[in-house]
C-alpha positions in Angstrom: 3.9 -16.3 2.3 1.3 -14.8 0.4 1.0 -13.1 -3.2 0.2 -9.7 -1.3 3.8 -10.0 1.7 5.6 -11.2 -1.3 5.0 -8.4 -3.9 5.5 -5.7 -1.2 8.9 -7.9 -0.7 10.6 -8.5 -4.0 8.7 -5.6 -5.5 8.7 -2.5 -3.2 8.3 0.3 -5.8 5.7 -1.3 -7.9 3.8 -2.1 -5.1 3.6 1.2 -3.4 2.4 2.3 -7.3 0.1 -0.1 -7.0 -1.3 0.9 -3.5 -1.4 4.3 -4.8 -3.4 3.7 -8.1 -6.1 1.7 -6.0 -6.7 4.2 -3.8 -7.3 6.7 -6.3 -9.4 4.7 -8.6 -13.2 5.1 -7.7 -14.7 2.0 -10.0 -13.3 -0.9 -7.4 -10.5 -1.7 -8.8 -8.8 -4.8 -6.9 -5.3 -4.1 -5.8 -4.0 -7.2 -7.8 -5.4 -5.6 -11.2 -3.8 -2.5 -9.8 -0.8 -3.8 -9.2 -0.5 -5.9 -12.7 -1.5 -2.4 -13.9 1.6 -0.3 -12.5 4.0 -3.1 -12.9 3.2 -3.2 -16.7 3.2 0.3 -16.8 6.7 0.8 -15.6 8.0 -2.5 -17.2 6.7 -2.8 -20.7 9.2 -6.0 -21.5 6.9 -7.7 -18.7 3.4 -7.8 -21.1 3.7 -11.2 -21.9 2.8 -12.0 -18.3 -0.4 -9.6 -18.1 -3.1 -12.8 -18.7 -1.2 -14.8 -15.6 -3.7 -15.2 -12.7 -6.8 -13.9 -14.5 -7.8 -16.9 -15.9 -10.8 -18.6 -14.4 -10.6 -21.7 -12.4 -10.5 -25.1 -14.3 -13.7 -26.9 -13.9 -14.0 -29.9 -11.6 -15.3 -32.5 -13.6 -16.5 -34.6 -10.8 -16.9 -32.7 -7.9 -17.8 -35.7 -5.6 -13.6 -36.2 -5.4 
């Protein structure tokens, strides 16, 4: 399932917020910023998620593996 089926799923509300706010913003905003944006908006006690999944991959120290 992916992140996208499975926010719309267990998360209906925040997600349509979050549909909503990316449509309106003009700078590009991704819908997965948006979303982290309306979810945190409307559920304060949730901000010591807001770094999950915007970290940068870990380097591959040998990429020959």
């Amino acid at each position: 399932m992916t992140t996208l089926l499975w926010r719309i799923v267990v998360a209906p509300a925040t997600s349509w917020r979050a549909w909503r706010l990316h449509r309106r913003n003009t700078t590009g905003q991704s819908y997965d910023t948006a979303w982290r944006a309306a979810r945190l908006d409307h559920h304060p006690d949730e901000m010591v998620y807001r770094l999950h999944g915007h970290q940068p991959p870990d380097p591959d120290p040998d990429p020959h593996t």
